[in-house]
C-alpha positions as semicolon CSV with decimal commas, in nm:
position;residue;x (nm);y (nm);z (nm)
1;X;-0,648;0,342;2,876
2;X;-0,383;0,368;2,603
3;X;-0,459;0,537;2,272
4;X;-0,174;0,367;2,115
5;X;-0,252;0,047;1,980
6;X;-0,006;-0,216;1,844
7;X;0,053;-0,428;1,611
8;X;0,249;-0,715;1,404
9;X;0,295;-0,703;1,038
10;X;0,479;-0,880;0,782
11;X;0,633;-0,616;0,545
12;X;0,774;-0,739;0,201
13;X;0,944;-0,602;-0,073
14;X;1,068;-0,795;-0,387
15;X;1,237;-1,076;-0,235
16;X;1,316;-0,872;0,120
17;X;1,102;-0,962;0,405
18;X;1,070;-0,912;0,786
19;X;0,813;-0,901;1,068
20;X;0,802;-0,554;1,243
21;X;0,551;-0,403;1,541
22;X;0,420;-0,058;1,511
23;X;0,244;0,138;1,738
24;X;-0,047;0,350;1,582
25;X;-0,267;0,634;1,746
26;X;-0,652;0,462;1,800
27;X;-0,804;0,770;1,685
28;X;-0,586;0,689;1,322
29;X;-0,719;0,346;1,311
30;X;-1,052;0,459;1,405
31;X;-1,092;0,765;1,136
32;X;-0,855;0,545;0,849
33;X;-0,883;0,213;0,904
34;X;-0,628;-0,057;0,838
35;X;-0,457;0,211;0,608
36;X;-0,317;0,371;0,903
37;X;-0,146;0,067;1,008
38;X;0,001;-0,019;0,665
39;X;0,117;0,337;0,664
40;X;0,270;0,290;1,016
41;X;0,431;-0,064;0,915
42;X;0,584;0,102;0,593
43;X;0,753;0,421;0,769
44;X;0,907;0,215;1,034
45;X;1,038;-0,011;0,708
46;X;1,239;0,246;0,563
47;X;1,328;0,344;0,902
48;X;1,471;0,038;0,958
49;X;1,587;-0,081;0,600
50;X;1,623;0,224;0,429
51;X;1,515;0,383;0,089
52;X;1,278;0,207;-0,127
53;X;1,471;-0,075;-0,381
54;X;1,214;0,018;-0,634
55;X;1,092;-0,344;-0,649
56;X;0,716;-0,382;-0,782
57;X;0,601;-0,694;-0,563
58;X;0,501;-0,515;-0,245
59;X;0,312;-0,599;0,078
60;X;0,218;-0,551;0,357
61;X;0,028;-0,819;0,593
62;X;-0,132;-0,696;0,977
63;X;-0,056;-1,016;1,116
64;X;-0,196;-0,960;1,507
65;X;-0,254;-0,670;1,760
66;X;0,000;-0,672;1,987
67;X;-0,052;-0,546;2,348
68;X;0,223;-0,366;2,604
69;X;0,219;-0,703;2,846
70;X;0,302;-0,916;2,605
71;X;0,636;-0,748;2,434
């Protein structure tokens, strides 16, 4: 068994958008929650986008879990 766990989430910020699927340690999710997710959607963000625009509207939506078989 994995302990990786994956998932889909909508990121926004101001008027930017994009889906993006992050993998996050189970033992994360199981001590932090959703939290760890979000944190895990929003450093693969900037890793993909870059720096923070400064915009104020920000989100960040877990959409689905995602598993290996189906990528």
């Amino acid at each position: 068994m994995s302990d990786q766990r994956g998932f889909r989430c909508r990121v926004h910020e101001g008027n930017y958008q994009n889906e993006i699927t992050v993998w996050v340690d189970a033992e994360s999710i199981e001590i932090n929650g959703n939290s760890a997710i979000e944190q895990a959607a929003w450093r693969e963000w900037r890793k993909t986008f870059g720096s923070s625009i400064g915009m104020a509207a920000t989100g960040c939506k877990i959409l689905e879990e995602v598993f290996e078989s189906e990528l």
